[in-house]
N, C-alpha and C positions, 0 to 999 in steps of 0.2 A: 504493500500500500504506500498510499503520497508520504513518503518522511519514514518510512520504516523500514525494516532489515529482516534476515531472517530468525532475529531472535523471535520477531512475533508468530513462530509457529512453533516454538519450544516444546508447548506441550501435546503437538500434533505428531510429530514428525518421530517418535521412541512408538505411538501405537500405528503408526503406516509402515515401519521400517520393518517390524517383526513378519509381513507379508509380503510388500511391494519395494522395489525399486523406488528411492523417493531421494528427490533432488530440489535442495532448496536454495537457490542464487539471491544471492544481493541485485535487485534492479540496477543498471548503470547510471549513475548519479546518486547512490545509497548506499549506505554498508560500506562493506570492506573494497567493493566494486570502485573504479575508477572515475572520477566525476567531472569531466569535461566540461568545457564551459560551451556550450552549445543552445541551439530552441530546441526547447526538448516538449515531444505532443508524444500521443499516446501509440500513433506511428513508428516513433522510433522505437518502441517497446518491442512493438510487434515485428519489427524486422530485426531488433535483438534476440527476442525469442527464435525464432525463425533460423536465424545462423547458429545459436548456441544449443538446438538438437541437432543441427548438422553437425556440428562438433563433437558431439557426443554418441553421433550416430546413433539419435533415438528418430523412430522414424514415425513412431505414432506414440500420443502419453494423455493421461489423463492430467488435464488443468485443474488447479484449485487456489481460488483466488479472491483475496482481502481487498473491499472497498476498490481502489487505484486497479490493483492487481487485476478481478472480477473483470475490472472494465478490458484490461488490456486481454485477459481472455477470452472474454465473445470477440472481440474484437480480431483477436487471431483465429479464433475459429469462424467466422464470416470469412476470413480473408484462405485460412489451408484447414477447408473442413478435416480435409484427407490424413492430415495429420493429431485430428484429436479423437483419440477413444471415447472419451467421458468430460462433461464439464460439471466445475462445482462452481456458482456462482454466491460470493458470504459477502450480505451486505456490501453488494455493487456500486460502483458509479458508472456513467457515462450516459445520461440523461441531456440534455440542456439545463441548465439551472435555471430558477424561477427568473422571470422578464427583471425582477426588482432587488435581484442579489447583484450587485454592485463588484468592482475590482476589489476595492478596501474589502468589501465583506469577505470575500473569497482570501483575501491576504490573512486572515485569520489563521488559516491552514497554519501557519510559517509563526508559530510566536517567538516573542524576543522579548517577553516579560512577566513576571509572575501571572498578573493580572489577566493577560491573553492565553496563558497555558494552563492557567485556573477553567477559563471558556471553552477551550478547547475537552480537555480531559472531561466536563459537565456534560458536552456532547458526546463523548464517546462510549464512558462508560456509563452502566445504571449504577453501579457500586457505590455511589458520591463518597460514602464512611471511607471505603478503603486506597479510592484513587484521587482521592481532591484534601485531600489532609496537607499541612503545610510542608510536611518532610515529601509526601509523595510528589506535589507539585514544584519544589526545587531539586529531587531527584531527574521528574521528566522534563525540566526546562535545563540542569546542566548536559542530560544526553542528549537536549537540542541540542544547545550551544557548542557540543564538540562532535557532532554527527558530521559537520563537512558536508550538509547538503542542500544550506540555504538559497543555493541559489538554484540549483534542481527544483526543489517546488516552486521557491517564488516564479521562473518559466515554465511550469505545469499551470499554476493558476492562472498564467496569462495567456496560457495555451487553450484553456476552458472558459477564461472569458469569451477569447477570439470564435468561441463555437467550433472547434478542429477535433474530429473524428469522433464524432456523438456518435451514439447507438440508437437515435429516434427511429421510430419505421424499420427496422433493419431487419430484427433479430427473428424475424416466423421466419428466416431463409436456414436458422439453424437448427440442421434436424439432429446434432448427435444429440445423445441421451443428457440432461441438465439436472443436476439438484440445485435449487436455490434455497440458500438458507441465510434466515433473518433474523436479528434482535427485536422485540416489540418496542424497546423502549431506546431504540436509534435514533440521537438527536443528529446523526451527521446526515446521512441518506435516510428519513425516515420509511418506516414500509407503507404508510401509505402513501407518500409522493412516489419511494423507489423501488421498495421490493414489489409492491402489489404491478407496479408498471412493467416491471420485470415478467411476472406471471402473466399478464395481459398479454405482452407481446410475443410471451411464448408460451403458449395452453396447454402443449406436451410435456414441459417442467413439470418436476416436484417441487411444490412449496413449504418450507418447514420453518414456522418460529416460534422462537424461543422465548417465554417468558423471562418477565427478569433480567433482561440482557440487553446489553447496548452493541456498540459498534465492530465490537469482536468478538463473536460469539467463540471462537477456537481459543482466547482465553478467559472470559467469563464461565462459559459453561463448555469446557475443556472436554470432559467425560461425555456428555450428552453429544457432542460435536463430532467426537471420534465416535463414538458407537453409529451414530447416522450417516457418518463417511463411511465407514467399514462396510453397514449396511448398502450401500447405494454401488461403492465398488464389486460388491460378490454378487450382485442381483445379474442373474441371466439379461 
């Protein structure tokens, strides 16, 4: 996702590992991954992804993919159906944003002060006790501050202002198999603007949300998230 790494699949990737083959990259402009100074849109994702299973000579794989991530998934599965087995779509983006969310509003993404990574963390998780506490919100504003990836989002936000590589209209053209899974209580993509629009646009998905849960359901509700992946991977 927009500003994240693969620690935020920590608690996914010990129950996929014990069956599957499972590969977690730093998006380019994140992580440990190299971070260019470039325009970076959600195209260049997708033609990263693209070369990096040539590389590895995976020739087909199941997606699964957080908020940013989701989006750059359907997004390569519209573009090399051929190459996805399976899609998991967790609290997606690639919507157009409301007519009246603003540059600044969307610069929120990027904080650079208690006060904004107080707002930030309100929307993501439902937890507020355990993720908005003083200690926890200068724990996640100092791994802003030394992520090295401020200006990777700050040119995604400006990439999603611009309207470049939405998923509106698009997505009945994708027939692999989809789980979509949602937090009820997601202030960033909520499910009624985003998940339920997700469901709409593709009637052959599964829908699945999760009480109690905000923007990351694989670590709010870690156990339930794996048992439903598990599920959806072994299903004929």
């Amino acid at each position: 996702g927009l500003g994240g790494n693969t620690t935020n699949w920590a608690f996914t990737v010990p129950a996929l590992a014990a069956k599957y083959r499972v590969i977690v990259p730093d998006q380019i402009g994140h992580g440990q991954s190299a971070k260019p100074f470039i325009n970076y849109r959600i195209g260049t994702y997708t033609d990263f992804l693209d070369k990096f299973l040539d590389e590895l000579k995976v020739e087909r794989a199941t997606l699964v993919g957080n908020s940013m991530g989701g989006w750059i998934a359907a997004l390569y599965t519209l573009q090399k159906p051929a190459r996805v087995e399976r899609l998991v779509l967790v609290d997606a983006a690639g919507f157009k944003p409301p007519p009246d969310l603003d540059l600044a509003a969307l610069s929120g993404l990027n904080p650079s002060t208690r006060a904004g990574m107080r707002q930030l963390a309100s929307l993501v998780f439902h937890n507020k006790q355990l993720f908005t506490s003083d200690a926890a919100i200068d724990l996640m504003l100092a791994q802003r501050m030394s992520a090295g990836d401020g200006y990777t989002i700050q040119s995604l936000v400006e990439s999603i202002h611009r309207g470049e590589d939405m998923l509106d209209g698009r997505l009945s053209a994708v027939k692999t198999p989809t789980l979509i899974v949602w937090g009820r209580e997601d202030g960033l993509t909520p499910l009624a603007r985003e998940g339920e629009k997700f469901k709409k646009e593709m009637p052959a998905a599964q829908l699945l949300v999760f009480d109690e849960c905000g923007h990351v359901p694989q670590v709010e509700k870690a156990a339930d998230f794996n048992a439903a992946l598990l599920k959806f991977l072994a299903a004929n």
